[in-house]
DRENTORKOL-3810 file (N, C-alpha, C; in nm, 4 decimals):
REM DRENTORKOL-3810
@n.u->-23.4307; n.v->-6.9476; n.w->1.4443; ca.u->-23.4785; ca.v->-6.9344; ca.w->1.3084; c.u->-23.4050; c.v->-6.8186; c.w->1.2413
@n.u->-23.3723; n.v->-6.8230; n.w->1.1406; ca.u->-23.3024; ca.v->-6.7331; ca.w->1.0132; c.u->-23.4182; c.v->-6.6412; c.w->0.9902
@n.u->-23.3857; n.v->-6.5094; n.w->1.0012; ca.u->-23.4214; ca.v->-6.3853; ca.w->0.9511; c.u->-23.4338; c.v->-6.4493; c.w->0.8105
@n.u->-23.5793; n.v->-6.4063; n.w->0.7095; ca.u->-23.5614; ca.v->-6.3633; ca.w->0.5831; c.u->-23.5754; c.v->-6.2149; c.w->0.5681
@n.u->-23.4988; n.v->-6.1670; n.w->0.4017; ca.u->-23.5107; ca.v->-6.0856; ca.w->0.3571; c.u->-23.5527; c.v->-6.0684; c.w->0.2506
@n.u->-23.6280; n.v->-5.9903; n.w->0.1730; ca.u->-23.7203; ca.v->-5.9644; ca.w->0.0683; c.u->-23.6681; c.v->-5.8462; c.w->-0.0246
@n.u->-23.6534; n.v->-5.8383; n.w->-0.0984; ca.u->-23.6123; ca.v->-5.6788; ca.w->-0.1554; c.u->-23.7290; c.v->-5.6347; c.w->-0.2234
@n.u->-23.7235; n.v->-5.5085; n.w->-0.2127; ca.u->-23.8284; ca.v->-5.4683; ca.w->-0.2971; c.u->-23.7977; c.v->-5.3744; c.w->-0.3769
@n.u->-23.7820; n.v->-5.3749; n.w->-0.5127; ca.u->-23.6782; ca.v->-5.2880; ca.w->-0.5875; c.u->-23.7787; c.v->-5.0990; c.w->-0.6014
@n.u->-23.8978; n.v->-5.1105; n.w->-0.5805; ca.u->-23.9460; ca.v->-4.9718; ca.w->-0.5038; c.u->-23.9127; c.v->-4.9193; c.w->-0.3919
@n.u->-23.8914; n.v->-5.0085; n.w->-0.2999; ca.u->-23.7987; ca.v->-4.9195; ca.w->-0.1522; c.u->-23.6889; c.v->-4.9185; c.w->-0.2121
@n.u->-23.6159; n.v->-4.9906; n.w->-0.2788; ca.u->-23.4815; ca.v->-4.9329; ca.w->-0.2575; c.u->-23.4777; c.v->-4.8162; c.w->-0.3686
@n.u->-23.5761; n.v->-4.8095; n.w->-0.4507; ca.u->-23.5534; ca.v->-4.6656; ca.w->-0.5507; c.u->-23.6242; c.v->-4.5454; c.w->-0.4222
@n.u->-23.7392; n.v->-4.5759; n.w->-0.3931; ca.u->-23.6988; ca.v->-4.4634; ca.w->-0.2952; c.u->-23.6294; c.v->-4.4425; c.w->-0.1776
@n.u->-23.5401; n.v->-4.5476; n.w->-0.1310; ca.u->-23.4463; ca.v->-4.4979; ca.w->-0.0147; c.u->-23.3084; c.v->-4.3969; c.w->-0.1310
@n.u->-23.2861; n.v->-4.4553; n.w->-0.2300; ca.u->-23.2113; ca.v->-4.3976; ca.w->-0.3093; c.u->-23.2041; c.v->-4.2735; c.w->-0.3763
@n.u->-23.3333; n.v->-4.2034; n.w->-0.3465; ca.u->-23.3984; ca.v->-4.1084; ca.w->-0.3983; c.u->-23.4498; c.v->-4.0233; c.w->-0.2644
@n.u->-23.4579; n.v->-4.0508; n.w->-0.1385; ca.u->-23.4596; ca.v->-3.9738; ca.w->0.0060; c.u->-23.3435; c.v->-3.8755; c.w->-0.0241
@n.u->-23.4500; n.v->-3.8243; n.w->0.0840; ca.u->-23.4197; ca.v->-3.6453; ca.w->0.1361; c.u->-23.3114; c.v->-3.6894; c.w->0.2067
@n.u->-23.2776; n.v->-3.8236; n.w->0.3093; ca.u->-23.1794; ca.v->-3.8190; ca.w->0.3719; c.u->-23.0576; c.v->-3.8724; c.w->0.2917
@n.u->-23.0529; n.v->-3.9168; n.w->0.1583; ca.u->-22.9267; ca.v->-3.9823; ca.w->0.1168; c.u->-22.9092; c.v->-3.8568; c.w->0.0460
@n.u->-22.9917; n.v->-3.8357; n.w->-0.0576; ca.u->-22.9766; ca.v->-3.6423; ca.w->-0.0833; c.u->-22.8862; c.v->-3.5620; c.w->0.0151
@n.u->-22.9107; n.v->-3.5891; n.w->0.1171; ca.u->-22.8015; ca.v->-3.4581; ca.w->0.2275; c.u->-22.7022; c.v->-3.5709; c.w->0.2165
@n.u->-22.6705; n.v->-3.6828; n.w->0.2569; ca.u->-22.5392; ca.v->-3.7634; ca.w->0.2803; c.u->-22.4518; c.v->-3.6720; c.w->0.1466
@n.u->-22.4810; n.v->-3.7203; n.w->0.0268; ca.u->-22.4445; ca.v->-3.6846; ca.w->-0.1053; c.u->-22.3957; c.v->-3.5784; c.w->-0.1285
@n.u->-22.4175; n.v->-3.4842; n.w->-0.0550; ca.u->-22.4224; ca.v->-3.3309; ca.w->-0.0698; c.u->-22.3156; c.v->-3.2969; c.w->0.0545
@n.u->-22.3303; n.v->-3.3424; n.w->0.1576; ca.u->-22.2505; ca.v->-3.3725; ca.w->0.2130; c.u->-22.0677; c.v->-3.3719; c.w->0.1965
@n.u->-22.1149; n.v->-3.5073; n.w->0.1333; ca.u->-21.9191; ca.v->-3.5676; ca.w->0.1218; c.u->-21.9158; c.v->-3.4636; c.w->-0.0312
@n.u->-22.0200; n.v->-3.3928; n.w->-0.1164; ca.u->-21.9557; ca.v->-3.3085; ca.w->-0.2119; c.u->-21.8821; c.v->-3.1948; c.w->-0.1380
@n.u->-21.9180; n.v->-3.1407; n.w->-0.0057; ca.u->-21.8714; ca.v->-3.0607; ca.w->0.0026; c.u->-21.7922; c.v->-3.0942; c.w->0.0926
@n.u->-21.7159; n.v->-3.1665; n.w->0.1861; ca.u->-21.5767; ca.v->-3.2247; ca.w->0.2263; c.u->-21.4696; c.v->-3.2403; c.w->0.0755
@n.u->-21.5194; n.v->-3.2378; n.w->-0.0343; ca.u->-21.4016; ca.v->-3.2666; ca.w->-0.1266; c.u->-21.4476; c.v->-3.1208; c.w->-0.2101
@n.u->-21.5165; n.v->-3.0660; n.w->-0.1892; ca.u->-21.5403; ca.v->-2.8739; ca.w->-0.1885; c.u->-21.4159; c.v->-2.8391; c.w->-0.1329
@n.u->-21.3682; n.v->-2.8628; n.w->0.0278; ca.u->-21.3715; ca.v->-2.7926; ca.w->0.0886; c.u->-21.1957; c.v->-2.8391; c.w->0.0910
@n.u->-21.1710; n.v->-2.9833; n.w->-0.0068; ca.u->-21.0215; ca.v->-2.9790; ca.w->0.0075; c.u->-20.9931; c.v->-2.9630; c.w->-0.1530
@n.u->-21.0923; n.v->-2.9165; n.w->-0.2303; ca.u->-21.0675; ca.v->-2.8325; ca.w->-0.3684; c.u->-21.0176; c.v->-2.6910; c.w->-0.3388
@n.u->-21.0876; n.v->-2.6552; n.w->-0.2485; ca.u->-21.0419; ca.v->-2.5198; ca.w->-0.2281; c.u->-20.8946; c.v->-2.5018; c.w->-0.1807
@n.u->-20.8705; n.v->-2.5721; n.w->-0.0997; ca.u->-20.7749; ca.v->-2.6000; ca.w->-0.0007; c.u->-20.6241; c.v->-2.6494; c.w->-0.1149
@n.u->-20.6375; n.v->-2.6972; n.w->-0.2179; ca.u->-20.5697; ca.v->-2.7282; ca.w->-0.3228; c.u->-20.5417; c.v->-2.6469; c.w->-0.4364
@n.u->-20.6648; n.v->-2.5744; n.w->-0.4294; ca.u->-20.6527; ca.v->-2.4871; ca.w->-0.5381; c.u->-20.5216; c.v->-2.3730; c.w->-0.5959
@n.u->-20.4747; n.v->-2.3995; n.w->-0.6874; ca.u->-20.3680; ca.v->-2.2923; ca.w->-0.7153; c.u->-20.3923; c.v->-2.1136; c.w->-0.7629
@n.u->-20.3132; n.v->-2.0407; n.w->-0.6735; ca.u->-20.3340; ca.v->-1.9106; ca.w->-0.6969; c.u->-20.2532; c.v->-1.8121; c.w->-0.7729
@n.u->-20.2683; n.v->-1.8043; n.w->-0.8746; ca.u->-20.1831; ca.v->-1.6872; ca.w->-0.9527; c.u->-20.1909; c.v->-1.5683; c.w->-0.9601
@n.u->-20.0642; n.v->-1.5458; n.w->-0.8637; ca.u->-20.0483; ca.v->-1.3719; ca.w->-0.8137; c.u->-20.0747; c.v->-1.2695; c.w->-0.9236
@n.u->-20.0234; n.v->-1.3079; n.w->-1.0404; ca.u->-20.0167; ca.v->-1.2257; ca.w->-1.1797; c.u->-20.1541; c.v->-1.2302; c.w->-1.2670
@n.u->-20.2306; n.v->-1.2945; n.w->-1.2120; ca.u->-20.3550; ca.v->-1.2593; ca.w->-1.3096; c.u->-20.4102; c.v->-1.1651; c.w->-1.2791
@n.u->-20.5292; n.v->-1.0913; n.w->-1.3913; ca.u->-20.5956; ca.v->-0.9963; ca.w->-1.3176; c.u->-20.7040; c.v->-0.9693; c.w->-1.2030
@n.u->-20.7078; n.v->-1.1306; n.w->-1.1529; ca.u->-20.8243; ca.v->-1.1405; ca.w->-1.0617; c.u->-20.7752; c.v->-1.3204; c.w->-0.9955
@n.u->-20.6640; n.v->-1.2602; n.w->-0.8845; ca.u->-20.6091; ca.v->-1.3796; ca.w->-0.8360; c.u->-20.7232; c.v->-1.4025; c.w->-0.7393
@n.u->-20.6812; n.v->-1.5635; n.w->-0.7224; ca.u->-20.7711; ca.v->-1.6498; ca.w->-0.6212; c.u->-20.9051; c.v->-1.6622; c.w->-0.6924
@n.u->-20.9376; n.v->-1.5938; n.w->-0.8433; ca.u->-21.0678; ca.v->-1.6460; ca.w->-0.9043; c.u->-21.1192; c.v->-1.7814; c.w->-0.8839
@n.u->-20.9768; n.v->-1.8433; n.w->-0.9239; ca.u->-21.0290; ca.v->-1.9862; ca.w->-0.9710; c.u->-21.0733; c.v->-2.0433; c.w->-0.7947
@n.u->-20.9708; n.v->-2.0398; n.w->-0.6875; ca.u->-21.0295; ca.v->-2.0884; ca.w->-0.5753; c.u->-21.2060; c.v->-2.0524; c.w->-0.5039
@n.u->-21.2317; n.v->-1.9368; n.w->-0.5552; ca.u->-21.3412; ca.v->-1.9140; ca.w->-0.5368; c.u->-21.4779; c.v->-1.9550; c.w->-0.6009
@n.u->-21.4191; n.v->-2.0176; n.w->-0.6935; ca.u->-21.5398; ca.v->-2.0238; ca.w->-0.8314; c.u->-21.5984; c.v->-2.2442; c.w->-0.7729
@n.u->-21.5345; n.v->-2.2659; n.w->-0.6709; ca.u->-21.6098; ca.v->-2.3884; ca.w->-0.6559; c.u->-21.7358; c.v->-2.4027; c.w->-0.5783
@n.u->-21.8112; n.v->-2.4793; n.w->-0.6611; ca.u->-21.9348; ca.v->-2.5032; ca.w->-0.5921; c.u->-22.0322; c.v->-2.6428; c.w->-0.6109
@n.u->-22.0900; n.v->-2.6934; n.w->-0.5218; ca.u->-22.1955; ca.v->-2.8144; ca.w->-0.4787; c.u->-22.3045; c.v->-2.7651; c.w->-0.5170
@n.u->-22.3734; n.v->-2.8833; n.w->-0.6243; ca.u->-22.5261; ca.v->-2.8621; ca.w->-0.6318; c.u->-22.5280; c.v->-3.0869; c.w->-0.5954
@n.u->-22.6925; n.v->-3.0992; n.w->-0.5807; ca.u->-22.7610; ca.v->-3.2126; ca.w->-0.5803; c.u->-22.8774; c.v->-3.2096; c.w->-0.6320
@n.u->-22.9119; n.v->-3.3429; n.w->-0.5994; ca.u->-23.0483; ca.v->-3.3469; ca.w->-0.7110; c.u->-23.0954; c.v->-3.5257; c.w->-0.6399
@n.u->-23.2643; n.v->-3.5237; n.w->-0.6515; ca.u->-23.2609; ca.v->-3.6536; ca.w->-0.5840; c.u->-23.3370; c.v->-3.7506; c.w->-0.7127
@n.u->-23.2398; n.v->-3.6681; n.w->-0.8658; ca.u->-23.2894; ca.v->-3.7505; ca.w->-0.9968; c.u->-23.1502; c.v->-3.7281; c.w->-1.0545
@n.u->-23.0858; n.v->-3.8321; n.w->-1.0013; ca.u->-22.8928; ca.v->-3.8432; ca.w->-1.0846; c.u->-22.9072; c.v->-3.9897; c.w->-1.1390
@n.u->-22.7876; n.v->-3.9762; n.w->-1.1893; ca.u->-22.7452; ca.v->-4.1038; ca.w->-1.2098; c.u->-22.7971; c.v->-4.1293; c.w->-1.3356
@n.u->-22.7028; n.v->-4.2392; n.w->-1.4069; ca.u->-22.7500; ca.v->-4.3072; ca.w->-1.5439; c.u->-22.9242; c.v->-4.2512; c.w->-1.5835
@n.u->-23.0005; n.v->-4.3947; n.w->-1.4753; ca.u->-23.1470; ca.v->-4.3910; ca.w->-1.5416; c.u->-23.2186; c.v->-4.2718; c.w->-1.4242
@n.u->-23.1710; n.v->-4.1751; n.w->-1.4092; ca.u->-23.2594; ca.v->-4.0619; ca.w->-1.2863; c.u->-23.3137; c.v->-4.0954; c.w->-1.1613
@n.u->-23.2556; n.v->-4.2468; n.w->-1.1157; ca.u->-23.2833; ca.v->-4.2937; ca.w->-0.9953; c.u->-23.2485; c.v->-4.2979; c.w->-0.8969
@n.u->-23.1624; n.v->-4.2078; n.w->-0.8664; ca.u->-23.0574; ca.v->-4.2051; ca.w->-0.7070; c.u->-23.0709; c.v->-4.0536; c.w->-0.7093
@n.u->-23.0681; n.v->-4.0168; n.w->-0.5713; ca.u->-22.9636; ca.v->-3.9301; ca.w->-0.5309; c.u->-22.8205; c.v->-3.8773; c.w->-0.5619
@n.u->-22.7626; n.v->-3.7646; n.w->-0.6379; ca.u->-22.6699; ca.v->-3.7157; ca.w->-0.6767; c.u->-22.6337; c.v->-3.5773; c.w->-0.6012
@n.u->-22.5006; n.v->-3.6027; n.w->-0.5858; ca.u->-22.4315; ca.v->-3.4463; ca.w->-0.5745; c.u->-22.2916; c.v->-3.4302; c.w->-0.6796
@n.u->-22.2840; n.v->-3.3278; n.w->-0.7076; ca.u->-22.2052; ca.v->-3.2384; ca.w->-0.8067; c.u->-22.1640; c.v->-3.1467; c.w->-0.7689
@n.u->-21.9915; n.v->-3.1617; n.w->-0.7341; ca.u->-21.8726; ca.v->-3.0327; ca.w->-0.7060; c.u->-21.8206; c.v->-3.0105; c.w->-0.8483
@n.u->-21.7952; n.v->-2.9036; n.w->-0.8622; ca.u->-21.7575; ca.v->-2.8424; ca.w->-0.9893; c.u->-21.7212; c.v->-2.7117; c.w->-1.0222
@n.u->-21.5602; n.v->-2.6432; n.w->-1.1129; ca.u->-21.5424; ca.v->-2.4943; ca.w->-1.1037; c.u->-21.6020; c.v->-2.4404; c.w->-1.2420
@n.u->-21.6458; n.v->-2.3243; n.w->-1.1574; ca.u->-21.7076; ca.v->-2.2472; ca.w->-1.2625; c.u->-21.6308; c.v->-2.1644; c.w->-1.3627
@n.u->-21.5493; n.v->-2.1550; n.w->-1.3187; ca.u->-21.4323; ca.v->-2.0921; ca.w->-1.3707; c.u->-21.4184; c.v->-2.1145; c.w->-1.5443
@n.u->-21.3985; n.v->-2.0343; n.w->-1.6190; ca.u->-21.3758; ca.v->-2.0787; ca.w->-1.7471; c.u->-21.2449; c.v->-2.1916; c.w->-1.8122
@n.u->-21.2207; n.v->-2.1451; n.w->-1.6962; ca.u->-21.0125; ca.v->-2.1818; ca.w->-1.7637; c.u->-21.0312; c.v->-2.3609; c.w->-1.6439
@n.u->-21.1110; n.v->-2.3657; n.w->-1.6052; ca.u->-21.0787; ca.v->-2.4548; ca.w->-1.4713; c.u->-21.0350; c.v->-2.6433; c.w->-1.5704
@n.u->-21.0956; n.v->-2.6655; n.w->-1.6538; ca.u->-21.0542; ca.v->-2.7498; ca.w->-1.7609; c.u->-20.9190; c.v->-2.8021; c.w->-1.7383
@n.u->-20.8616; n.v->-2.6635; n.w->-1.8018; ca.u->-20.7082; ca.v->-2.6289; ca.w->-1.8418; c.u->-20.6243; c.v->-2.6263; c.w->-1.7495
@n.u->-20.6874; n.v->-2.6074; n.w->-1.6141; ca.u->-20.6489; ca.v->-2.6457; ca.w->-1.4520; c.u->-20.5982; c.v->-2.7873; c.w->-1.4630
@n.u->-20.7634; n.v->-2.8358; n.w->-1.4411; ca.u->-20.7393; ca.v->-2.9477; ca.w->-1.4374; c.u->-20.6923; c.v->-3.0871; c.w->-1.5421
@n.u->-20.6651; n.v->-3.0595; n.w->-1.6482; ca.u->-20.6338; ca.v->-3.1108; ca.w->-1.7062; c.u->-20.4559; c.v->-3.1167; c.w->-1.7911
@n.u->-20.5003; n.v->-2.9570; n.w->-1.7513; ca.u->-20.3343; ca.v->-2.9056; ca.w->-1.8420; c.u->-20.3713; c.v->-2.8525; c.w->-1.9876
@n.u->-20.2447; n.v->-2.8161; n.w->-2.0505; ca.u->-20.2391; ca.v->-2.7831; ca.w->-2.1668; c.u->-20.0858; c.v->-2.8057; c.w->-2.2400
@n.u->-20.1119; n.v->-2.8047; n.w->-2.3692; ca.u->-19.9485; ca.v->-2.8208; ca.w->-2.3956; c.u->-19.8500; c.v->-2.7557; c.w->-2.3346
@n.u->-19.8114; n.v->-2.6127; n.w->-2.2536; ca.u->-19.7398; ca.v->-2.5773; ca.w->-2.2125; c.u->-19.7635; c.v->-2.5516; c.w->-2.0647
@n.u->-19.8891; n.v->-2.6068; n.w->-1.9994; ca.u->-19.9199; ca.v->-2.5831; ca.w->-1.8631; c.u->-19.9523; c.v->-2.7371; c.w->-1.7925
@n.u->-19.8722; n.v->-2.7785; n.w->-1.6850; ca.u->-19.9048; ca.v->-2.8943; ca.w->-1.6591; c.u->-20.0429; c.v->-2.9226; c.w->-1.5708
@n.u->-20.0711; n.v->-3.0736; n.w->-1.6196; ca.u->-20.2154; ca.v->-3.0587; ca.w->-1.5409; c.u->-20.2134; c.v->-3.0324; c.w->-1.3491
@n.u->-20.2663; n.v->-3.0083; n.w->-1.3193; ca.u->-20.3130; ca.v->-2.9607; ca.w->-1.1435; c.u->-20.3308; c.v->-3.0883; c.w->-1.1175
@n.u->-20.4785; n.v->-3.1800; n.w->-1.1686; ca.u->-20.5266; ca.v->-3.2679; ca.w->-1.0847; c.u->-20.6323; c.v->-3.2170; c.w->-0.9674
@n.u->-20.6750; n.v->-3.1013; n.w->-0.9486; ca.u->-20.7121; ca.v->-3.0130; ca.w->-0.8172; c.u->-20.8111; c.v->-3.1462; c.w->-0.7979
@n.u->-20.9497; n.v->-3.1384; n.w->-0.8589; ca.u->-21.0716; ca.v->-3.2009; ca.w->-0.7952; c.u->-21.0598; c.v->-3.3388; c.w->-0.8009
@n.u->-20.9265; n.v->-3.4374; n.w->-0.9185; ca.u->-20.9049; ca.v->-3.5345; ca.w->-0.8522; c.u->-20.8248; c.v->-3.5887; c.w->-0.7112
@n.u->-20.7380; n.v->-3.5039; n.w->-0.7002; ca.u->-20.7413; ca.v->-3.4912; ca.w->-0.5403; c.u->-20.7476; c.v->-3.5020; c.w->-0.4891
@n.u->-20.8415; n.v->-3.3903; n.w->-0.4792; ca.u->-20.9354; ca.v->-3.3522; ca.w->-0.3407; c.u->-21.0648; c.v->-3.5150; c.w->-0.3305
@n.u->-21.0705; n.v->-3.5304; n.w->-0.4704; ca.u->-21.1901; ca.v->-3.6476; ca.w->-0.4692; c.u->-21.1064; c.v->-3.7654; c.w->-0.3685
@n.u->-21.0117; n.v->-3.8094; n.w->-0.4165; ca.u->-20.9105; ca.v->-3.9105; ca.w->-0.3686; c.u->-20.8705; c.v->-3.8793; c.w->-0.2131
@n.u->-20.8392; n.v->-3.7869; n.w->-0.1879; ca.u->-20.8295; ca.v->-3.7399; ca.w->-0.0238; c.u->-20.9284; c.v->-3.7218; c.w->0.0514
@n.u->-21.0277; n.v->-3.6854; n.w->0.0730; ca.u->-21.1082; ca.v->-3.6120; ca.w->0.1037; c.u->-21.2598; c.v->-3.7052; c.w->0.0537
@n.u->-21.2695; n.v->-3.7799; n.w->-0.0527; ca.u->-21.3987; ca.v->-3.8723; ca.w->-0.0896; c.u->-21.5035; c.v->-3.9468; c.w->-0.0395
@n.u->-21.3618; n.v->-4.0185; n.w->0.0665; ca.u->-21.3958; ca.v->-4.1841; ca.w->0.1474; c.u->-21.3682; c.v->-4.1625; c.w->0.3224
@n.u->-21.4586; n.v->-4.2383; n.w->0.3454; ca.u->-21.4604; ca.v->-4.2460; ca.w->0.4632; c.u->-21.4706; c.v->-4.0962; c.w->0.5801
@n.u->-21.5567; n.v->-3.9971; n.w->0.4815; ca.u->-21.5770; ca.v->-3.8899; ca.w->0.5995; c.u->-21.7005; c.v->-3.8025; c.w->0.6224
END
């Protein structure tokens, strides 16, 4: 006989919303933390080199997402200038740092 399956769209908002997918989440933020850092560019000439490598950090939350129903984690630099990192500017090319690290470091770890 064939297994049935049933969904029940309340378990799956709270498996989605567990303490344990919460740590998974938080988790792989900080494997792509940890190859942000690892990427990060350091400029000897500023007045406070290695700022920007230091300024990354992981928060979560087990109310993300679009409608506040999943589990979320969030890597992100605090840095003022980190934008302009990552993005560039007319005379500074973009880094790419936290796409990256997202792309290396994201999947499968």
């Amino acid at each position: 006989m064939a297994a049935r399956f049933k969904m029940k769209r309340k378990g799956v908002g709270e498996l989605l919303r567990s303490p344990g997918m919460r740590a998974e989440m938080l988790r792989r933020a900080e494997v792509i933390k940890g190859a942000a850092v690892a990427l990060s560019p350091v400029d000897e000439n500023s007045p406070d080199p290695g700022h920007y490598k230091r300024s990354w950090e992981t928060d979560s939350t087990s109310r993300g997402g679009r409608r506040r129903d999943r589990a979320v984690a969030v890597v992100r630099n605090t840095a003022y200038y980190a934008r302009w990192v990552e993005y560039g500017t007319e005379k500074v090319h973009a880094q790419h740092v936290l796409l990256r690290a997202a792309q290396l470091d994201g999947r499968n770890q």
